[in-house]
C-alpha distance (Angstrom), angle and dihedral (degrees) to the residues before:
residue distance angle dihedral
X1 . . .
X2 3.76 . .
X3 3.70 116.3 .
X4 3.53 125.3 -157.0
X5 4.12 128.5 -112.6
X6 3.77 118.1 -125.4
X7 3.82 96.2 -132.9
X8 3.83 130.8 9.0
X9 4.39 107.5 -171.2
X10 3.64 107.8 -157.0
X11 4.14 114.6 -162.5
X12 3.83 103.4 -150.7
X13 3.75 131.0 50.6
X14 3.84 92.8 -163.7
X15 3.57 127.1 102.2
X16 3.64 100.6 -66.8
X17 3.67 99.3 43.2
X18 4.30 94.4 30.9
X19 4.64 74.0 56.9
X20 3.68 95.1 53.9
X21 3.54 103.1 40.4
X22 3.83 86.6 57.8
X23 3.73 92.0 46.0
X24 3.65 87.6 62.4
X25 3.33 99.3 46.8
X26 3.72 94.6 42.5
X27 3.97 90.6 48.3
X28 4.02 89.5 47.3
X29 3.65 95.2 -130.3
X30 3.40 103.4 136.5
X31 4.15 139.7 37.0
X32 4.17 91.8 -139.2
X33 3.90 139.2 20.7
X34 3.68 122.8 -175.7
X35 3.36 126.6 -165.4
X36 3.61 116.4 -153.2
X37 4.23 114.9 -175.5
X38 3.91 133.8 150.7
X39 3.28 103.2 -101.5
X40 3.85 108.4 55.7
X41 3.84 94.8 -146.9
X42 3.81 99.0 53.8
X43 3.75 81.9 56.1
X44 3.82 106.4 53.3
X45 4.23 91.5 34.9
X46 4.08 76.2 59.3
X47 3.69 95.9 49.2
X48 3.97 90.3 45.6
X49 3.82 93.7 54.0
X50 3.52 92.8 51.9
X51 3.82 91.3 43.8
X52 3.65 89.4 57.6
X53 3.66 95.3 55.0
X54 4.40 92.6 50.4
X55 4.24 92.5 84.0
X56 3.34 88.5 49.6
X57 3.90 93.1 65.9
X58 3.76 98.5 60.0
């Protein structure tokens, strides 16, 4: 059985990092991912894409 981390931080909004923080979410294996970049906006326009997708899911 796989459990599931509390919080995953993820430094890097851009492709790479923007990729694995939907992975995660995606693949349910943890409760919170934070993405932490340079330039606050790339970061939370990140965050809100992969919000979108979470209703889809269930």
């Amino acid at each position: 059985m796989i459990s599931k981390t509390s919080k995953v931080g993820i430094i890097g909004a851009g492709n790479v990092g923007a990729d694995v923080a939907n992975a995660l979410v995606l693949l349910g294996r943890c409760v919170r991912v934070v993405l932490f970049d340079r330039t606050l906006s790339k970061a939370e326009g990140q965050a809100w894409d992969i919000e979108d997708s979470i209703p889809l899911l269930k």
